[in-house]
Phi, psi and omega in degrees: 000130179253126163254198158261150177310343212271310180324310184344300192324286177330296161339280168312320159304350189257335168144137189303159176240152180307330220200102178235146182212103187271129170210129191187192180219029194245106208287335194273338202265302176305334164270283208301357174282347197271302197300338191275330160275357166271354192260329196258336187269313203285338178299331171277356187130336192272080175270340175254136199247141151208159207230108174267126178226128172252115204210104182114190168250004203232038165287150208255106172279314168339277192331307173290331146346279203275004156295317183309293204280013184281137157305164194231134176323294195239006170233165187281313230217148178209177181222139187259140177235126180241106186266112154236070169332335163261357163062015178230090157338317179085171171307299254256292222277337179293322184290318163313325185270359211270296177326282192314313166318348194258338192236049195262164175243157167275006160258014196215119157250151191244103172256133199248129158233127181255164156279175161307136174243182160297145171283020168282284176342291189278012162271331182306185201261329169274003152274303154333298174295349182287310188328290176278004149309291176227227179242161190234091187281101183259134190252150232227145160306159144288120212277164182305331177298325161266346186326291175354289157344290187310312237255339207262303196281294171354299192288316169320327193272351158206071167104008232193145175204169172295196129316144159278167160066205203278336167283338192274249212319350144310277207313288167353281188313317190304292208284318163317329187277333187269004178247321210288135202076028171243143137275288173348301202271341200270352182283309195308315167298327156322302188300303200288352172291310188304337208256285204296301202246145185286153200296151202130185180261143198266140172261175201263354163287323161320298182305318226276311191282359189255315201271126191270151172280091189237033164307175164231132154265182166182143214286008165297334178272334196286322173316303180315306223265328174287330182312322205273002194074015171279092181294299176322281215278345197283313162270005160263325177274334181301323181282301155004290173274013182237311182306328206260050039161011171347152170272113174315318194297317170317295191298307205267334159319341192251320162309305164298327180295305171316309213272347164275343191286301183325307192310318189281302188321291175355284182304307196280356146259022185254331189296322179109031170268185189264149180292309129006308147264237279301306149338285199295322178295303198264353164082039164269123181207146175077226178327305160320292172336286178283021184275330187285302200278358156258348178285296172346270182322309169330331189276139176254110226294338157303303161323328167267358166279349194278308187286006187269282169309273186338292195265028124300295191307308147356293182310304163327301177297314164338314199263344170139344191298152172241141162231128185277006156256012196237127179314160180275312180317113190311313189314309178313303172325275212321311174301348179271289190318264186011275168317318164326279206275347198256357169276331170299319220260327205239012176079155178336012218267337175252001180346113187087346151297348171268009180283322172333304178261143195313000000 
């Protein structure tokens, strides 16, 4: 049974299940979903703990097996953790994680931990079976858009808020930009706000003055973020991935790559296809999809050979190549391409700002 992560609480409070299985890639959201059922199995009772880590091909599944099903030493009730950092059990282990589902006791809860899977992973007969055993908590990044949110119930849990109205939701917005694609370091800083100032309302001089800039990018939000007409943030992860020392040729690959999907969805509705399939024929899915179907209509098909050009020319400078209209320095390029596409997909707002750059 799959819940949402928000559920758990909720769950648990209603009475332990034999079987939990967290699998996601957001590691601080995925441990405290872990600590939370380890904390609800010792209130029941289930005090003695082991730990299974699946690591190689030559992990002993007998063993684990036959540890479930062994009486225990030193408790009526215990709770077993089966860790598969790789998120791939191999043939032995699907049949193994297939078996134990077949045998679980009402003295042993089994919390299972995953990375993020694939949809093979999650269609598989040992995923299925964990799936239908017990309950599958999968845990999701906080996408940039709720981070605020995220970040305003965090301080509310201790004690602690923004401004009301529109000074608040800046001071927000301020503290989301100096975290995001941190969870882990932006929980931390939460913690040290709680540490520095007493329960109450936070000024946004405070926040300004506590909270260290300890984001992470990676070029899929920089993707993300030129799809959406996110000017600001489109130079903020771009300044980002060139301090974290990214390869310019990677950031223009992923740039270039949109912008051909883009070329293509185009032709196959100039073609007479449904916007829908023409997405699903170039494998845009998920976040992208809608990223795509508010961009797409916005392209002008001249806008999209100008963009065509561009990260041909791009494509050069990365590599070492000189253009006599183009800066030489890649980072520099890449911030042109960048502004370029995110000036397509979002209407005229920079126009004449790109004379700007060197």
């Amino acid at each position: 049974m799959q819940v949402r992560l928000d559920q758990l609480d909720a769950h648990l409070q209603r009475g332990l299940r034999p079987l939990y299985t967290i699998h996601g890639d957001e590691p601080l959201l995925a441990q405290e979903a872990c600590d939370a059922i380890r904390a609800a199995a010792r209130a029941a009772g289930h005090t003695e703990r082991t730990v299974h880590t699946v690591v190689g091909a030559h992990f002993d599944w007998g063993g684990l097996l036959g540890a479930a099903q062994a009486l225990s030493l030193f408790a009526d009730r215990r709770l077993i953790e089966i860790r598969i950092p790789g998120g791939k059990p191999g043939k032995e282990g699907s049949e193994a994680l297939q078996r134990y589902c077949e045998a679980l006791s009402q003295d042993v809860v089994t919390l299972v931990v995953l990375p993020r899977l694939d949809k093979a992973a999650l269609k598989s007969a040992w995923f299925t079976a964990l799936d239908g055993a017990g309950l599958t908590v999968r845990v999701d990044p906080v996408e940039r858009k709720v981070l605020p949110q995220w970040i305003a119930q965090r301080l509310a849990a201790q004690g602690q808020r923004v401004q009301p109205g529109e000074a608040g939701q800046r001071t927000l917005a301020f503290f989301a930009d100096r975290v995001e694609g941190n969870l882990l370091a932006a929980h931390q800083e939460i913690q040290k706000l709680g540490l520095l100032y007493p329960a109450g309302e936070l000024s946004f001089e405070q926040i300004e003055a506590a909270v260290l800039n300890v984001a992470r990018y990676n070029v899929a939000k920089l993707s993300e973020a030129v799809l959406a007409g996110q000017t600001g943030r489109v130079l903020r992860i771009l300044d980002g991935l060139e301090a974290e020392g990214e390869a310019p040729v990677l950031v223009h690959w992923t740039l270039a790559e949109d912008i051909r999907a883009l070329k293509r969805v185009k032709d196959a509705l100039a073609a007479g296809r449904p916007l829908p399939v023409a997405l699903r024929d170039q494998r845009v899915w998920g976040v992208k999809e809608k990223l795509f179907e508010r961009a797409v209509p916005r392209l002008s098909d001249t806008g999209v050979l100008a963009l065509l050009d561009a990260a041909a020319i791009c494509d050069g400078l990365v590599k070492g190549l000189k253009h006599p209209d183009w800066p030489l320095e890649p980072w520099a390029a890449l911030r042109r391409l960048a502004l370029m596409a995110t000036e397509a997909v979002a209407g005229p707002t920079l126009r004449g700002r790109l004379a700007l750059l060197p």
